[in-house]
C-alpha positions as CSV (number, residue, x, y, z in Angstrom):
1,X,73.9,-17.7,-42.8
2,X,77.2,-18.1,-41.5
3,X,76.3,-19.3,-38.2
4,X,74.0,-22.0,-39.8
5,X,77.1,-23.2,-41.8
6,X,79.4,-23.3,-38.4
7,X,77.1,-24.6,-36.2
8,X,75.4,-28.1,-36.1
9,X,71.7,-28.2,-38.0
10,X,68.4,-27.7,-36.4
11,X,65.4,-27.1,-37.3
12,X,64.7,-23.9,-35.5
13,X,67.7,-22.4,-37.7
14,X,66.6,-23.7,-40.4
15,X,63.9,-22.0,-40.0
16,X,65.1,-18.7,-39.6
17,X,67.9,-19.4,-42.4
18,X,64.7,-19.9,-44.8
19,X,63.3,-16.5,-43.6
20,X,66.3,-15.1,-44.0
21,X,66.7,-15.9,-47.6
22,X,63.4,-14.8,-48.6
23,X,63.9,-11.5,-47.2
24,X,67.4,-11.4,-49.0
25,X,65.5,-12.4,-52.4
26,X,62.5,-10.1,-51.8
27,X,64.5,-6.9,-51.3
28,X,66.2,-7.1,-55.3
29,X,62.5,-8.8,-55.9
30,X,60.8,-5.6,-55.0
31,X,63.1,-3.1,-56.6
32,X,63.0,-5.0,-59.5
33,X,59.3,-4.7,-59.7
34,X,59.5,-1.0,-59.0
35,X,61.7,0.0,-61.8
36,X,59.7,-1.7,-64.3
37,X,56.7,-0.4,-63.3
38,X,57.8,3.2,-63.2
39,X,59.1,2.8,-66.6
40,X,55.9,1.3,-67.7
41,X,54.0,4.2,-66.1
42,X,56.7,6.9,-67.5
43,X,55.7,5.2,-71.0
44,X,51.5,5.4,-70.7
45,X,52.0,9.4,-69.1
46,X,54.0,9.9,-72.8
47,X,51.2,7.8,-74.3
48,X,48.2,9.6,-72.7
49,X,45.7,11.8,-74.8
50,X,44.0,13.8,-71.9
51,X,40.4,14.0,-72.8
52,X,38.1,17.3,-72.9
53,X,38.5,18.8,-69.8
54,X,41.2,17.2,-68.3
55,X,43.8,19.3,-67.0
56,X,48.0,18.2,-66.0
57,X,48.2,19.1,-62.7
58,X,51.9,17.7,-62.5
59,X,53.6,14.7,-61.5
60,X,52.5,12.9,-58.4
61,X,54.5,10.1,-56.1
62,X,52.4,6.9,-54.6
63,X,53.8,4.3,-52.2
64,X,53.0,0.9,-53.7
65,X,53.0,-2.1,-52.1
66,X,53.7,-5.6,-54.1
67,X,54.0,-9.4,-53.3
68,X,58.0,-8.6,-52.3
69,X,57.9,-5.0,-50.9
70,X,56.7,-1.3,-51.2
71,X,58.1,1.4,-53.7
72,X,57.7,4.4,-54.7
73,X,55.5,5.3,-58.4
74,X,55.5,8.4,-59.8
75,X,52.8,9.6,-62.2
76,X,51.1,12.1,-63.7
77,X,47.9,13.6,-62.4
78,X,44.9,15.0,-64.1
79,X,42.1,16.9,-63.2
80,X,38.5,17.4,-64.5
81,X,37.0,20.5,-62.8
82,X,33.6,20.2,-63.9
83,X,33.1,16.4,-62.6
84,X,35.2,17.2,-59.8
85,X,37.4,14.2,-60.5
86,X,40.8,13.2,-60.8
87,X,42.5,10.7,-62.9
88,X,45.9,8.8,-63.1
89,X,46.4,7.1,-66.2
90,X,49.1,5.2,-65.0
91,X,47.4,3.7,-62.3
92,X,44.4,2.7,-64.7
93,X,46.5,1.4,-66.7
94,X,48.6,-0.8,-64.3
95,X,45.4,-1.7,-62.4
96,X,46.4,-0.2,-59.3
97,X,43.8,-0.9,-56.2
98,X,44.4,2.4,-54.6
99,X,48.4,2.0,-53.4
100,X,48.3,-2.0,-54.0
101,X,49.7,-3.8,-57.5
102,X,46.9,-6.5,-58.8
103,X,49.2,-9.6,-57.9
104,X,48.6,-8.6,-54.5
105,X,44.9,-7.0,-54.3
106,X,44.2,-10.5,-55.7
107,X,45.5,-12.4,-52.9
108,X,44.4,-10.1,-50.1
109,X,40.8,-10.5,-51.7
110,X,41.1,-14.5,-51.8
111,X,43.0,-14.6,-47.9
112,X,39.9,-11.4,-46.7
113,X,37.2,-13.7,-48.1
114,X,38.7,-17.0,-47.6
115,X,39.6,-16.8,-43.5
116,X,37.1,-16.6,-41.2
117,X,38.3,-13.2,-40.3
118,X,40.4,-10.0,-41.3
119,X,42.5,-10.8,-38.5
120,X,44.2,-14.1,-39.6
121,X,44.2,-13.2,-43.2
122,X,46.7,-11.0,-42.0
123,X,48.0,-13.4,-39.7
124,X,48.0,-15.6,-42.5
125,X,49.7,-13.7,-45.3
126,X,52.2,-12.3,-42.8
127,X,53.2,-15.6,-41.9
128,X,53.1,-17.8,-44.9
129,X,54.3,-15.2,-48.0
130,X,56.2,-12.5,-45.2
131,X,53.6,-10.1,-46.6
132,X,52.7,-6.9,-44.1
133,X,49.5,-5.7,-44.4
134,X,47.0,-5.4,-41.8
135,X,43.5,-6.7,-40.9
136,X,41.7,-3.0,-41.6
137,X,43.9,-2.5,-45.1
138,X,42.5,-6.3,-46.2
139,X,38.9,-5.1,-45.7
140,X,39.5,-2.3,-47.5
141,X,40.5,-3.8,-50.6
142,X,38.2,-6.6,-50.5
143,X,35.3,-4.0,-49.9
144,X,36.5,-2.5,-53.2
145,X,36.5,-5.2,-55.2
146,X,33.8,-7.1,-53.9
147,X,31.7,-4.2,-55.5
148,X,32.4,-5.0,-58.4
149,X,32.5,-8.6,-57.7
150,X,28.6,-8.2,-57.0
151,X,27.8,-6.5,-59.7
152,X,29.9,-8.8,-61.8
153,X,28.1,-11.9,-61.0
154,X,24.7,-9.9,-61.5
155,X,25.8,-9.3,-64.9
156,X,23.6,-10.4,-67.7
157,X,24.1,-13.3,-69.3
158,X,25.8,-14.2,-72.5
159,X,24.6,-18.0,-73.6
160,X,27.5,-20.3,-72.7
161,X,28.3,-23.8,-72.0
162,X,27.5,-27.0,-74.3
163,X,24.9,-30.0,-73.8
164,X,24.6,-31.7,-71.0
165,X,21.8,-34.1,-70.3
166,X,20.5,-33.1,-66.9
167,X,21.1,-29.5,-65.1
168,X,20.2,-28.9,-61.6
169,X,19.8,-25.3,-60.1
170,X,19.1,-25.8,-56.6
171,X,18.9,-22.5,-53.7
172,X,18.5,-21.7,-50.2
173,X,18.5,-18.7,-47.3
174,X,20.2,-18.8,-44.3
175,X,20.1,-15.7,-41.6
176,X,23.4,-13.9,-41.4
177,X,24.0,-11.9,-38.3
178,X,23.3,-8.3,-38.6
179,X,24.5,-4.9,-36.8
180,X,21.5,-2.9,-35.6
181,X,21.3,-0.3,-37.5
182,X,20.9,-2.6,-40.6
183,X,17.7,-4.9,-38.4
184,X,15.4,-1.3,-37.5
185,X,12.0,-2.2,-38.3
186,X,12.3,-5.6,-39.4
187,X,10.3,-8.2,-38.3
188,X,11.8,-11.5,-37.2
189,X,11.6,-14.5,-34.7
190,X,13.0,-13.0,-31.6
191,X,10.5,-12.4,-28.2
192,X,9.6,-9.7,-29.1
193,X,9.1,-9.4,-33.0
194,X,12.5,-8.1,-33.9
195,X,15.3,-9.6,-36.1
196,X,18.8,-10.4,-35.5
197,X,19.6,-11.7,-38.9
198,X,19.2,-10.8,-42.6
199,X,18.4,-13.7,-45.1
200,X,21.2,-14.0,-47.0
201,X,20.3,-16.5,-50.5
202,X,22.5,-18.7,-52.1
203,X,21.9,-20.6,-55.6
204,X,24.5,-23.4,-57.0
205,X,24.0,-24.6,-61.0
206,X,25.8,-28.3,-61.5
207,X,25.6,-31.0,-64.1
208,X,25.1,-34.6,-64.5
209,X,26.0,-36.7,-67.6
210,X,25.7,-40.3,-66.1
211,X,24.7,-42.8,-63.0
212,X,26.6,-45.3,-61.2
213,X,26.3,-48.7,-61.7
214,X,23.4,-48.9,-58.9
215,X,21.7,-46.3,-61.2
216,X,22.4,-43.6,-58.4
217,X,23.3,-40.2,-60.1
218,X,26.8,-38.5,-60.3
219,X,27.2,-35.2,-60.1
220,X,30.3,-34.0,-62.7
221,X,33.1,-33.1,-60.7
222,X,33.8,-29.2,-60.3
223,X,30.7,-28.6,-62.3
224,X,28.9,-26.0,-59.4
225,X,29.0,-22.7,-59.4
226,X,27.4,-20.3,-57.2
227,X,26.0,-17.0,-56.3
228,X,24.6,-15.4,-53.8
229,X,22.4,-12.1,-53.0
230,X,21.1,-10.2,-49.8
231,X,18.0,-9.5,-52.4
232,X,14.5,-10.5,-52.2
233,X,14.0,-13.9,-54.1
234,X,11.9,-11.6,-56.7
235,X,15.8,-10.3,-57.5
236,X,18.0,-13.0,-56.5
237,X,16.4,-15.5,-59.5
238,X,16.8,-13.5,-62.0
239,X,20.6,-13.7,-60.6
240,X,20.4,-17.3,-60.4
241,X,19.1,-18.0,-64.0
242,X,22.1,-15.7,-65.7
243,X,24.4,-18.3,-64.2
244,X,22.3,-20.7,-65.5
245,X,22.0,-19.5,-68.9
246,X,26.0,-19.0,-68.4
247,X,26.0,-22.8,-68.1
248,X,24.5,-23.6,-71.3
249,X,20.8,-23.8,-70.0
250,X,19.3,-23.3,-73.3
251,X,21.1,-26.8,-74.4
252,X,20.3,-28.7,-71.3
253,X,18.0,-31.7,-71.9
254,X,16.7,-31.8,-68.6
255,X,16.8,-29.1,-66.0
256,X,15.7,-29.7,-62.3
257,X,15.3,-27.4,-59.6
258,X,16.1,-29.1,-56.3
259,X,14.8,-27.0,-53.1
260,X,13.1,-27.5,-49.8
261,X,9.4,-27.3,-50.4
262,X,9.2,-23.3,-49.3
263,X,6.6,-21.8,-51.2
264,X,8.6,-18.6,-52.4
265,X,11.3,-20.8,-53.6
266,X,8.6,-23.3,-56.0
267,X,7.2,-20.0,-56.9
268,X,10.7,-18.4,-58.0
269,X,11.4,-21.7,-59.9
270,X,7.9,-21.4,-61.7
271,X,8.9,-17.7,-62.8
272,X,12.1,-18.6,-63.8
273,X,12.8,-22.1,-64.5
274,X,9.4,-22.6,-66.3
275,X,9.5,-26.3,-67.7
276,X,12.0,-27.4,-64.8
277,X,11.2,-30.5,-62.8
278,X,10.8,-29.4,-59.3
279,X,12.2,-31.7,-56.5
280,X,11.8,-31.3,-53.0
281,X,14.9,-32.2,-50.8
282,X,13.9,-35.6,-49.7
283,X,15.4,-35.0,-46.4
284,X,13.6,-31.9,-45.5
285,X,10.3,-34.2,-46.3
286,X,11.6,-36.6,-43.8
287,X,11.6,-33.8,-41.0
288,X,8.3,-32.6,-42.1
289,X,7.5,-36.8,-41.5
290,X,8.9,-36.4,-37.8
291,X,6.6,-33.2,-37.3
292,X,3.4,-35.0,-38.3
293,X,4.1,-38.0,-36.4
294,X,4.7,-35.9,-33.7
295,X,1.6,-34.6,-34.0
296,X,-0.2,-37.5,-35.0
297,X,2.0,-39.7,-31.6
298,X,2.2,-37.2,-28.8
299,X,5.7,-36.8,-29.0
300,X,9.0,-38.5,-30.6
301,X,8.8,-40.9,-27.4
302,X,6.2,-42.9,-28.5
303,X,7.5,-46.2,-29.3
304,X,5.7,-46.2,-32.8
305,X,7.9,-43.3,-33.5
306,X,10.9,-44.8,-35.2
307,X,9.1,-47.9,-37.4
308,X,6.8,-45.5,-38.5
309,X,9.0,-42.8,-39.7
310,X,11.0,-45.8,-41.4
311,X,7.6,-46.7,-43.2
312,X,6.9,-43.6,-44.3
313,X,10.7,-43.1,-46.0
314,X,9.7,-46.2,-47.8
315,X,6.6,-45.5,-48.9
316,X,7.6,-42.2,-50.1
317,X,10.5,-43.5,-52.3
318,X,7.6,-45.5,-54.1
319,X,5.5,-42.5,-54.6
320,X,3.3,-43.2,-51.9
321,X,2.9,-39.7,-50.9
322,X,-1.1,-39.0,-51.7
323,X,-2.1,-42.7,-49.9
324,X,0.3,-41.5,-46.4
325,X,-1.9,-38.3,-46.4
326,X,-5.3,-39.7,-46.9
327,X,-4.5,-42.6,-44.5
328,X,-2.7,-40.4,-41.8
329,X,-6.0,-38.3,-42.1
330,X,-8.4,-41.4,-41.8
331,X,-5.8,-42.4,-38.4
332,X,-6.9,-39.0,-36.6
333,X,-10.5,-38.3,-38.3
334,X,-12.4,-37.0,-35.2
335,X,-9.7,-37.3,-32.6
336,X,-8.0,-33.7,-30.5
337,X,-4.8,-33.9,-32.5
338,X,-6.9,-34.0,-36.0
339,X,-6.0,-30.2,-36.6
340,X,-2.3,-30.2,-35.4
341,X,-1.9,-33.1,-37.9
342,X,-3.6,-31.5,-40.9
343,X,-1.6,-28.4,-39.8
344,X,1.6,-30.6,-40.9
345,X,0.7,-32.7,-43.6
346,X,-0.5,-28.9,-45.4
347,X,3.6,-29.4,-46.1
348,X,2.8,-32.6,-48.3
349,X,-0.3,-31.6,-49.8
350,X,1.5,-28.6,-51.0
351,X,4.1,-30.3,-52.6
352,X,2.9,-33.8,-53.9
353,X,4.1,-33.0,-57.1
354,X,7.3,-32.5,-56.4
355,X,7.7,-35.6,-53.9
356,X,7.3,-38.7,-56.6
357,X,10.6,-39.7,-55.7
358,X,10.6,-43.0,-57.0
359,X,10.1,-41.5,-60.1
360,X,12.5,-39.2,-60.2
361,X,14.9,-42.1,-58.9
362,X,14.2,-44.1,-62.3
363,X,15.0,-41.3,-64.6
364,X,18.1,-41.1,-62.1
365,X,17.6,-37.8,-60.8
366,X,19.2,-36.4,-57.6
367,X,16.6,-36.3,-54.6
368,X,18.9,-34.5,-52.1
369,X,19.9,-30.9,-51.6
370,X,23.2,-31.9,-49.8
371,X,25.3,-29.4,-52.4
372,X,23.2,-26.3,-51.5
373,X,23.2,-27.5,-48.3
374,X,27.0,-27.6,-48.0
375,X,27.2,-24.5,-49.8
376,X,25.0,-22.5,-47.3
377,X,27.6,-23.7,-44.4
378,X,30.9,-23.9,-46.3
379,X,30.3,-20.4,-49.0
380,X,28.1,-18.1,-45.9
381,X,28.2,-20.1,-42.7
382,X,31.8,-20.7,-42.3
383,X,32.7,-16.8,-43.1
384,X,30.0,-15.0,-41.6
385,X,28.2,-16.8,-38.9
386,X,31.3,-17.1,-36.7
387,X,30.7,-16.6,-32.4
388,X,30.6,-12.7,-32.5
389,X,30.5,-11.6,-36.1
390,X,27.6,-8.6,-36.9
391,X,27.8,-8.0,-40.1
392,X,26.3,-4.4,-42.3
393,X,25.0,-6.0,-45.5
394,X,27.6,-4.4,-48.0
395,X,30.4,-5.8,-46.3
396,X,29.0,-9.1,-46.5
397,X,27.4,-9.1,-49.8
398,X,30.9,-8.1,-51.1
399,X,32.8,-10.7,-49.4
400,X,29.8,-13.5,-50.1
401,X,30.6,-12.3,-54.0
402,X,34.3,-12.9,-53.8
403,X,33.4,-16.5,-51.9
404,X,31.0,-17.2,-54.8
405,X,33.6,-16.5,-57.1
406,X,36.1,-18.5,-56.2
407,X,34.4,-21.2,-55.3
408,X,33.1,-21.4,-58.9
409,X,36.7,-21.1,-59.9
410,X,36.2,-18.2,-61.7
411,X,39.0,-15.9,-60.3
412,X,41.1,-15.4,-63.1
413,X,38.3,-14.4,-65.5
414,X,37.1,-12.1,-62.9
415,X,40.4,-10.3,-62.0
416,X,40.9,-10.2,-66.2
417,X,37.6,-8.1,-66.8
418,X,38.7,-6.2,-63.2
419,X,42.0,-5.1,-64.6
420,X,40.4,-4.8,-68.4
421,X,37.7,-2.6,-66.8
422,X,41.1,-0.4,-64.9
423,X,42.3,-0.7,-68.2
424,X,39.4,1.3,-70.2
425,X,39.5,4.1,-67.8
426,X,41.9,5.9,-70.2
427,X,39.9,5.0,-73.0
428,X,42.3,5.7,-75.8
429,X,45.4,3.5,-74.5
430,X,45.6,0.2,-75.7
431,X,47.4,-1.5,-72.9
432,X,47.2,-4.1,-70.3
433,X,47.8,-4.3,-67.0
C-alpha cells in the first residue's frame, strides 16, 4: 500500500493493491464470524435437552471454513449407542455442511453445478471471491446437498400458483455419458448392442397470458421451471406434474403439453396430463418430412427435395396433415420405395391429432419445443456432456437437481427448507440458522 502511494499508477498494482485490501478486510471478517458463531453455539449446547439415549461425550473442536476464512468451533458432542449415531446440536442448529458455514455451502453448490467442471469452480471461486477450496471438496458438498436437492424437487405437491390462461408442460431425454460400471447390461445403439449413455429426462412448466400483435404467443418472462430425473418416464411424470400442480395447474384454463411425437412421452402426458392438448414440436415433424421425402425421392439430392419440403411446411400449418399422407401414399402405391415410405409416414399417422397446427396457431398456442430444447443443452448438455466427462448416475442426478433449481430460481426457498430441515435435527430448539 505504500508503494502504490509512492509510485506512479498502474494497473497491474492496482491490481494487487485491491487483493491486498480484501485480504486485509477478510482477516477481521473471518474472526468476526468466528466469535459470533461460537457464542451462538456456546448458547444452543446451554439450550440443548439431550433426547433418550443420548449421551455428553464432551466438548469437541471443528475447523470451519466461511466466505472470509477458517476458524475454529467448539461444540458439544452427543452420542446415541443404540443407533450408533452421533449428534452436534450446534452444528444442526447453525446448518453446518460438514466443516463448511451455509453462506458458503450455498455458493460452492451454485459454482459445482454451474461450471462445466469441479476444476474451474475452484478456479473460479479462488479467483473471483479469494475463496480456497478445492475441486474434490466442491463435489463433495454438492453431492451432499444435491441429495436432498433430488428429493426436494420429488416432493409432493402442495397446490400453488394463481390463474393463468394457458400452461404448457413440455419434456424431453437426452443420453448423458456414463462410467461402465453404471452401462453393464444395458442395451443401446453402439455396434455391438451396448450403451454408452443413460437417458437423462428433463421437464420445464411455463405460462402464457397473451399474444403479440401478429397473434404469435408470448411466453411470460421467467415463468419456467424445471426438473429433471435419471428415472423411467413411468416415475419422472409423476415428478413433472408436482411442479405443475406447484404452478397452479388446477386453475389453468388451458394446459398443453408440447413434445416430440415419441410414443412414451404422448402416453406419459395421457396418464398424467389427462385433458391436456397435445402438440407435437412442429420442427421435429418437419425432420420426419425430410425422412419421407427421402424415402419417397431417393435421397435429399433430388431437385424436388427442397420445394417439396417447403409445400409440405405449408400445408401442414393449414392442417393438411391427413391429405399429405393419403396423397404421398397414392405418389408410391405399387412402386420399390412404397414400404420405406409408409415406414416413415407411421410418424404422422401416429400423431395426426396432435399436428393440426393451424389450429392450434388460431387459439394462439405455441407449436415449438425450442424452451425444452434449450433446456436439454443449457440445464444437462452444457454440464455433463462436455469432451471427456463419464458420469455415475448419483453424481449427476444431484448436480442436474441443483441446475434445475436454480434455473427455476428457486435457491433461496431451497437452502431455507435445507437449513430448516438442519434446524429440526435437535427437535426441541427453536432456532435458526
Amino acid at each position: 500500500m505504500v508503494r502504490f502511494g509512492e509510485e506512479a499508477p498502474n494497473g497491474l498494482a492496482v491490481q494487487q493493491l485491491e487483493v491486498l485490501v480484501r485480504t486485509a478486510i477478510f482477516k477481521p471478517a473471518n474472526a468476526l464470524v468466528g466469535f459470533l458463531l461460537q457464542a451462538a453455539a456456546d448458547r444452543i449446547d446451554a439450550a440443548y435437552q439431550p433426547k433418550p439415549g443420548q449421551h455428553h461425550k464432551g466438548r469437541q473442536p471443528l475447523q470451519v471454513q466461511g466466505l472470509f476464512g477458517s476458524f475454529e468451533l467448539v461444540r458439544d458432542y452427543y452420542y446415541h449407542a443404540g443407533k450408533k449415531e452421533g449428534h452436534y446440536p450446534a452444528d444442526a442448529a447453525l446448518g453446518l455442511e460438514v466443516a463448511y458455514t451455509p453462506a458458503l455451502a450455498r455458493l460452492m453448490c451454485l459454482e459445482g453445478a454451474d461450471e462445466t467442471s469441479y476444476q474451474k469452480a475452484e478456479q473460479h471461486l479462488e479467483e473471483t471471491g479469494g475463496i480456497p477450496v478445492s475441486g474434490r471438496q466442491i463435489q463433495r458438498v454438492v453431492q451432499r446437498v444435491g441429495t436432498a436437492a433430488q428429493a426436494w424437487q420429488e416432493r409432493e405437491a402442495q397446490p400453488g400458483g394463481s390463474a393463468v390462461p394457458i400452461m404448457y408442460v413440455s419434456a424431453d431425454g437426452t443420453g448423458v455419458p456414463m462410467r461402465k460400471e453404471e452401462l453393464a447390461g444395458r442395451a443401446g445403439k453402439q455396434p455391438d448392442g451396448s450403451a454408452k449413455t443413460r437417458m437423462a429426462y428433463l421437464g420445464c412448466v411455463f405460462t402464457q397470458h397473451k399474444t403479440d400483435e401478429k397473434g404469435r404467443p408470448v411466453r411470460d418472462y421467467e415463468s419456467t421451471t424445471d426438473v429433471s430425473s435419471f428415472a423411467p418416464l413411468q416415475e419422472f411424470g409423476p415428478c413433472l406434474r408436482q411442479d405443475a400442480i406447484r404452478r397452479g395447474l388446477a386453475l389453468a384454463l388451458q394446459v398443453v403439453l408440447l413434445i416430440d411425437g415419441a410414443e412414451g412421452l404422448a402416453h406419459m402426458g395421457r396418464l398424467c396430463f389427462a385433458g391436456a392438448t397435445q402438440i407435437v414440436d412442429f420442427y421435429h415433424a418437419l425432420e420426419h418430412v425430410g425422412k419421407v421425402l427421402v424415402a419417397l425421392l431417393g435421397g435429399k439430392e433430388h431437385p424436388d427435395y427442397k420445394t417439396r419440403l417447403g409445400r409440405w411446411a405449408r400445408r401442414l400449418l393449414n392442417d393438411k396433415v391427413e391429405q399429405l399422407i393419403a396423397q404421398t401414399r397414392q405418389e408410391c402405391a405399387g412402386k420399390a420405395q412404397a414400404q420405406a415410405v409408409e415406414k416413415e409416414l407411421a410418424y404422422f399417422v401416429s400423431n395426426v391429432a396432435r399436428m393440426q397446427y393451424g389450429t392450434f396457431r388460431r387459439k394462439g398456442f405455441f407449436i415449438g419445443s425450442g424452451v425444452i430444447e434449450a433446456g436439454c443443452k443449457t440445464v444437462i448438455g452444457s454440464r455433463c456432456k462436455q469432451s471427456g466427462m463419464f458420469w455415475g448416475e448419483p453424481g449427476a442426478e444431484n448436480v442436474l437437481a441443483l441446475r434445475c433449481i436454480h434455473s427455476s430460481r428457486r435457491l433461496g426457498e431451497f437452502w431455507k427448507n435445507r437449513l430448516a430441515s438442519h434446524a429440526a435435527r435437535n427437535h426441541s430448539l427453536a432456532l435458526a440458522a
